[in-house]
N, C-alpha and C positions, 0 to 999 in steps of 0.2 A: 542527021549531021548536026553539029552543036551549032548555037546560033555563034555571033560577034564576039558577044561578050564570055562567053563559056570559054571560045579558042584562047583570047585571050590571058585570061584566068589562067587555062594551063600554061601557055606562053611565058607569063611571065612565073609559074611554079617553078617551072623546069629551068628557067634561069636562075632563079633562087639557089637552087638544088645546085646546078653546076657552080656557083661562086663557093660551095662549100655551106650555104647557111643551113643550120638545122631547126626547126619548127618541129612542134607535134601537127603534122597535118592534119587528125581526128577532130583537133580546136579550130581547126578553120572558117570563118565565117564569110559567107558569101551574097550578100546584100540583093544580090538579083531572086535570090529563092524567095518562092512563097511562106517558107517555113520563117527567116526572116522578117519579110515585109510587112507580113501579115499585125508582127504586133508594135510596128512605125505605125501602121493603119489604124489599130484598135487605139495608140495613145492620142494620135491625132484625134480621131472621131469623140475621146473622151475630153478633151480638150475644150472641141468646138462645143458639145452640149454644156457642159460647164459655161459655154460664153467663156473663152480662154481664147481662140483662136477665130479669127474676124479678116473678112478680105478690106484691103483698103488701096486705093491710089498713092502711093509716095516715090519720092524720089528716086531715080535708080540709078548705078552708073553703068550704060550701055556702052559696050565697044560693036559697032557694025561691022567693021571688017570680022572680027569672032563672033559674032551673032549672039552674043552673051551677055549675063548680067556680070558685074565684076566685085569685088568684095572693095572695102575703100585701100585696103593693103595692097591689093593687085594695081592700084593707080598711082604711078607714080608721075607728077608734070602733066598730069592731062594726059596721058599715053599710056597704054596697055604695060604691065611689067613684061609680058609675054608677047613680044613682037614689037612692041613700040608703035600698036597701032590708039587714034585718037579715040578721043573716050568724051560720051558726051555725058551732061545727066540730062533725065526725061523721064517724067512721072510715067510710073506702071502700074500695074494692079498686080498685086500680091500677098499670099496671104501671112499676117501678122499673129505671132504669139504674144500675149500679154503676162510674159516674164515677171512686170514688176508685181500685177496683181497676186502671184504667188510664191514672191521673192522671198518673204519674212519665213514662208515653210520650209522653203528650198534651204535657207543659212540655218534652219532650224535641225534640220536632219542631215547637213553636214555634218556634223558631230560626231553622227552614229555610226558615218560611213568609215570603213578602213581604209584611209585613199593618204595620199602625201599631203603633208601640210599646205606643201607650194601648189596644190588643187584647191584645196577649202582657201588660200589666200587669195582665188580667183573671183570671189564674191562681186566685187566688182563691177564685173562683167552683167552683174543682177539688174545694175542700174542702182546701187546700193552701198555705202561709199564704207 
């Protein structure tokens, strides 16, 4: 029998399909596969050897009644966007990519990529003005 998340995957296929929307389902990608994860894993692992990715204590925004960390978008007023439950912050351990130290490659092979401009304007986001 499929686990949680397999049911749901088809669950929500099959709704897709009855609204009318058509996908190549062949391109589907499915994040729980090992085939997947596997190479999240291998970037990560290449990361940490490089010294790229580092655990550290910082600040989080915890909501307790969701048991969650929240992104700073999801907090609106001190309250969860999603329930309106209170949001505190409290230092957690987490692990940290160090974006900036390979930010100048990253805008450098933007260039090369075929992507919308309004992506490459995202630099930004580097920590990189």
């Amino acid at each position: 029998m499929p686990g949680l998340a397999q049911r749901n995957i088809a669950r929500f296929r099959s709704q897709l399909k009855s609204l009318g929307f058509t996908y190549d389902w062949e391109c589907e990608i499915s994040t729980i596969e090992p085939e997947y994860y596997k190479w999240t894993q291998w970037n990560f692992l290449h990361l940490l050897k490089r010294g790229l990715a580092c655990q550290a204590e910082v600040p989080v925004n915890w909501c307790p009644a969701l048991g969650t960390v929240l992104a700073n978008e999801e907090v609106v007023d001190g309250v969860s966007e999603r329930g309106g439950h209170p949001v505190i912050r409290k230092p957690m351990r987490q692990w940290i990519l160090q974006i900036t130290a390979y930010a100048d490659r990253l805008l450098e092979d933007l260039d090369d990529l075929n992507r919308l401009e309004s992506v490459k304007e995202c630099k930004g986001r580097l920590g990189i003005p």
